[in-house]
DRENTIDO-708537 format. One line per field, with one value per residue: residue number from 1; residue in three letters; x, y, z of N, C-alpha, C in turn. Coordinates in pm, 1 decimal. Example, Ala and Ser with C-alpha at 12.3 -4.5 7.8 and 13.67 -1.06 7.14 Angstrom:
// residues 2
k = c(1,2)
r = c(ALA,SER)
n_c1 = c(1319.0,1285.0)
n_c2 = c(-569.0,-225.0)
n_c3 = c(780.0,708.0)
ca_c1 = c(1230.0,1367.0)
ca_c2 = c(-450.0,-106.0)
ca_c3 = c(780.0,714.0)
c_c1 = c(1320.0,1290.0)
c_c2 = c(-330.0,3.0)
c_c3 = c(780.0,787.0)
// end
This chain:
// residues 96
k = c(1,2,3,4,5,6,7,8,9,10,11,12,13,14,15,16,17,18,19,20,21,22,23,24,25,26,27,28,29,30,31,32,33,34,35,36,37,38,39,40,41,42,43,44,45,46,47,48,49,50,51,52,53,54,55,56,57,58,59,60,61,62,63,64,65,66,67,68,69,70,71,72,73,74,75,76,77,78,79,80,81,82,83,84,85,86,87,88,89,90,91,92,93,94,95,96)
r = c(UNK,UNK,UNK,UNK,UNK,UNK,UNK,UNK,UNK,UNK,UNK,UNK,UNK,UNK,UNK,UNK,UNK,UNK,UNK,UNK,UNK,UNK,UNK,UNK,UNK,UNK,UNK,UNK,UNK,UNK,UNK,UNK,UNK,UNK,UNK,UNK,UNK,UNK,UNK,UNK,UNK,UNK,UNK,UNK,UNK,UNK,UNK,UNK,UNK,UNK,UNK,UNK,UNK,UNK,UNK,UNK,UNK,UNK,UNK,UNK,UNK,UNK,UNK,UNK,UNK,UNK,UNK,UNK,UNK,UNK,UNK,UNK,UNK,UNK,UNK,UNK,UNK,UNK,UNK,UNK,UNK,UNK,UNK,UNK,UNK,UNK,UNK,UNK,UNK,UNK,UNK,UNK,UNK,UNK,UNK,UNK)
n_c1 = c(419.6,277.5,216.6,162.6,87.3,222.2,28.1,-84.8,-20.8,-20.1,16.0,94.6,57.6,230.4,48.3,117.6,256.5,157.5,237.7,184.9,154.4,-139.7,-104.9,-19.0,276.9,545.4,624.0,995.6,1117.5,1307.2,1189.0,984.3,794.9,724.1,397.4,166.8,5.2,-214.9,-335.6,-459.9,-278.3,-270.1,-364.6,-355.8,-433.9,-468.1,-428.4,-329.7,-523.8,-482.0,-613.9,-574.1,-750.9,-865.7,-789.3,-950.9,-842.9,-955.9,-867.5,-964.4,-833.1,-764.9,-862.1,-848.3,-575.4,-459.0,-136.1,113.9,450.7,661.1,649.5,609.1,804.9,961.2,947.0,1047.0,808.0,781.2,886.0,809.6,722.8,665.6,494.7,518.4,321.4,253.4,-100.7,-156.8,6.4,-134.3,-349.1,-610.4,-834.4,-963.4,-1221.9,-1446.2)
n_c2 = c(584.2,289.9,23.7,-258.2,-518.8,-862.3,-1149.1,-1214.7,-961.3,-641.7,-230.1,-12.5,359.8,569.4,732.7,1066.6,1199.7,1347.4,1656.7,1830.2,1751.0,1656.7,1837.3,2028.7,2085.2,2068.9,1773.8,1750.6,1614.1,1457.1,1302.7,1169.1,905.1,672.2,654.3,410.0,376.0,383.6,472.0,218.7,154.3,12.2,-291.0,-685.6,-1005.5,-1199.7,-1457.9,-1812.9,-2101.3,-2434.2,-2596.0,-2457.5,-2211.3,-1847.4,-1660.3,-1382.1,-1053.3,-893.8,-614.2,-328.0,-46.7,241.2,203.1,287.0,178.9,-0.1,-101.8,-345.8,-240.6,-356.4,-424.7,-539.4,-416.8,-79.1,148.3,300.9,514.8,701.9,906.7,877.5,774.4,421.8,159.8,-188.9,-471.3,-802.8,-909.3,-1038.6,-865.5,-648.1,-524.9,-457.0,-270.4,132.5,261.4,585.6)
n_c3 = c(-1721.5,-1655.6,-1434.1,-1402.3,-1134.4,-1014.7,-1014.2,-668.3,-600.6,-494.9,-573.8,-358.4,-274.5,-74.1,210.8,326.3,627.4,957.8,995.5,1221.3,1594.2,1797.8,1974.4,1845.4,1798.0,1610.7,1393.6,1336.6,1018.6,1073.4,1256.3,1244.3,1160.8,944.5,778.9,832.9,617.9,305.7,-40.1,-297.4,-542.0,-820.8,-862.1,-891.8,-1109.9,-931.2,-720.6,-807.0,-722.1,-614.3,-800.9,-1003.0,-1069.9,-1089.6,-754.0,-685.6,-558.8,-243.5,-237.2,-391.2,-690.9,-541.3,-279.7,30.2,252.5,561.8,650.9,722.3,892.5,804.0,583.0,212.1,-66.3,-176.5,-420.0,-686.0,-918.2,-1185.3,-1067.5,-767.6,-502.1,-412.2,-336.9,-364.9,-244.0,-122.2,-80.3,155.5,283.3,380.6,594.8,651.0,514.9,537.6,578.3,437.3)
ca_c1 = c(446.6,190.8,261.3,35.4,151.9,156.8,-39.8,-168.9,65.8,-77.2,119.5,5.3,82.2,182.6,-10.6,157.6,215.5,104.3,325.4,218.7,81.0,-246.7,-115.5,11.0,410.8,570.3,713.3,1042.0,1168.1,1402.6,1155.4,861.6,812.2,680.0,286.2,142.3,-168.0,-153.1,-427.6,-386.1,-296.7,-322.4,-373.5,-278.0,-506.2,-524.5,-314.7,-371.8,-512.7,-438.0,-717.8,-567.7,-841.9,-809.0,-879.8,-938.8,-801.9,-1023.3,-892.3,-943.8,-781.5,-855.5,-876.6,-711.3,-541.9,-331.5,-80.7,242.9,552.3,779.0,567.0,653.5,936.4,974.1,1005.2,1039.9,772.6,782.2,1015.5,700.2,735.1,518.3,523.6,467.3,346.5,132.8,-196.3,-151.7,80.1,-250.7,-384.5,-781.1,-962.3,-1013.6,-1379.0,-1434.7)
ca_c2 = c(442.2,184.3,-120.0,-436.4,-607.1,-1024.4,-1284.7,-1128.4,-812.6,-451.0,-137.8,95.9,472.6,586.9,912.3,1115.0,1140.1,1406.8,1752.8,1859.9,1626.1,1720.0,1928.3,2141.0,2043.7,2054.5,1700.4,1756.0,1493.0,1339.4,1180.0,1101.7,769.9,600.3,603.3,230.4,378.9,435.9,450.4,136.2,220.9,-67.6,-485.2,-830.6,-1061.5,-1267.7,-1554.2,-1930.7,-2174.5,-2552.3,-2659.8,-2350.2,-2108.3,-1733.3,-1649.8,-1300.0,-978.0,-833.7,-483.7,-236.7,52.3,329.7,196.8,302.5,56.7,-42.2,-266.5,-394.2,-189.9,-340.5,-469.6,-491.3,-330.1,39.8,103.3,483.6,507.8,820.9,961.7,897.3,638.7,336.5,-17.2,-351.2,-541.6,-897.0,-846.4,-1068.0,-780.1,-539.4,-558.6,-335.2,-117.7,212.8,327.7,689.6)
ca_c3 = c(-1716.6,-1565.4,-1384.4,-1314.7,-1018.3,-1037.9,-902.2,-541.1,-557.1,-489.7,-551.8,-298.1,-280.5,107.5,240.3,370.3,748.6,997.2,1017.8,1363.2,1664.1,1815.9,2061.9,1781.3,1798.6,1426.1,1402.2,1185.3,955.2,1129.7,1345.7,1134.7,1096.5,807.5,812.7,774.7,524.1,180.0,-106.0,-390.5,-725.3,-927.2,-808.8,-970.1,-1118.0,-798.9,-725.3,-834.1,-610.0,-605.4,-925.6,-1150.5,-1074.4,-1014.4,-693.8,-686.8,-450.5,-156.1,-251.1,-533.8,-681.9,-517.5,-151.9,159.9,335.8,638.4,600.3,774.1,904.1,727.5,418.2,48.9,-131.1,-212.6,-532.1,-766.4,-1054.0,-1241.9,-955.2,-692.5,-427.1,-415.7,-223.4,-404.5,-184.1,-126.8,-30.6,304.9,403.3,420.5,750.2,632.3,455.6,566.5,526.2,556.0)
c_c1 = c(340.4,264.1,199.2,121.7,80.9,64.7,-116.6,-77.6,-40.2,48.0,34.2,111.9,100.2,104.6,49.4,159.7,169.0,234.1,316.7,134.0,-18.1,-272.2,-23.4,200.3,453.3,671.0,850.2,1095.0,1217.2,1364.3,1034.0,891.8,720.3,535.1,289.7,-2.9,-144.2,-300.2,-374.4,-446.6,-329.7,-283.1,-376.5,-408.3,-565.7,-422.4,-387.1,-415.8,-501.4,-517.3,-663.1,-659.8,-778.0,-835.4,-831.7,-946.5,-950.9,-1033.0,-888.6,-872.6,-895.1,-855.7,-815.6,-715.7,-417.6,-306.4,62.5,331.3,663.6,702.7,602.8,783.2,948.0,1042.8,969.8,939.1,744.9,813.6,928.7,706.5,642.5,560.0,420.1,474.3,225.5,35.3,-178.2,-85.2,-55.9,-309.9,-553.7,-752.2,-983.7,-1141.8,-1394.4,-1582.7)
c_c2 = c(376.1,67.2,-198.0,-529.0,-748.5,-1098.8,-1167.8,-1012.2,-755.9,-335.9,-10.0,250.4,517.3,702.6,949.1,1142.2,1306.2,1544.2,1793.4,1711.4,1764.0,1838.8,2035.8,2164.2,1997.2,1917.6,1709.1,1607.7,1394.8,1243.6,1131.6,976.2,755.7,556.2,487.1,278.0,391.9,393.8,317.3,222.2,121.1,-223.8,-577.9,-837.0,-1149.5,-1368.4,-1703.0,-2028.1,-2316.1,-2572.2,-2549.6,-2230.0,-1951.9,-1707.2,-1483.6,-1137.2,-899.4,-666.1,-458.4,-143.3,142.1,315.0,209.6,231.3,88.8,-115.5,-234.6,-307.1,-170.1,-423.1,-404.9,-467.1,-191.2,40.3,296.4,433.6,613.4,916.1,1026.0,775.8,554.2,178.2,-164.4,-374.9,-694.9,-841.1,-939.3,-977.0,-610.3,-581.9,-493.2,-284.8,-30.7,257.0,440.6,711.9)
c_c3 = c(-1628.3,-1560.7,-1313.7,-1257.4,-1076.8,-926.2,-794.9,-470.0,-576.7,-476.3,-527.0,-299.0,-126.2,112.5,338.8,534.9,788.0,1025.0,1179.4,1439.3,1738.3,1925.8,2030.8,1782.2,1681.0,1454.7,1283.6,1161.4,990.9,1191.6,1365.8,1128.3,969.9,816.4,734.6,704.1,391.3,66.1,-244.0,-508.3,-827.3,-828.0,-958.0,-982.1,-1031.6,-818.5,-762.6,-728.5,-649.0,-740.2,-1042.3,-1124.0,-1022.8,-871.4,-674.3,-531.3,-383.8,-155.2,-403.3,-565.7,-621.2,-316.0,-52.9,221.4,461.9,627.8,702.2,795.9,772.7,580.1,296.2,66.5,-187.8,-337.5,-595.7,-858.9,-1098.8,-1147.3,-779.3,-638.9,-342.8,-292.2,-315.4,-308.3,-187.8,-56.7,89.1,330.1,463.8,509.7,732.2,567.3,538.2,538.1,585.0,577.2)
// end
């Protein structure tokens, strides 16, 4: 199934968070939080601005981003969990 987000949605993918911390301590589940990164899978056409025009998104597929805590909506797609969200809730680009 594919799904094209509207206007200035992105539906990003999270990555996964970190199993141990750097001083080698297995964090379990319970108290993982929710990394704020995630690579995008697919973006909107851009959103409209006042004259009708497109104006078009800053990210692409493909790009790792940080974005917001509590940003977007969690959503299942082919039983793999994603985040619509607006692109003001992306905070960067990762560049590696």
């Amino acid at each position: 199934m594919k799904v094209t987000p509207l206007h200035d949605r992105v539906v990003v993918k999270r990555l996964e968070g970190e199993e141990k911390t750097k001083g080698g301590i297995i964090i379990p589940d319970t108290a993982k939080e929710k990394p704020q990164e995630g690579r995008v899978i697919a973006v909107g056409p851009g959103r409209l601005d006042k004259d009708g025009k497109r104006m078009p998104l800053d990210v692409k597929v493909g790009d790792r981003v940080l974005f917001a805590r509590w940003a977007g909506t969690e959503v299942k797609i082919e039983g793999e969990e994603h985040i619509i969200m607006k692109e003001d809730d992306i905070l960067g680009v990762i560049e590696s």
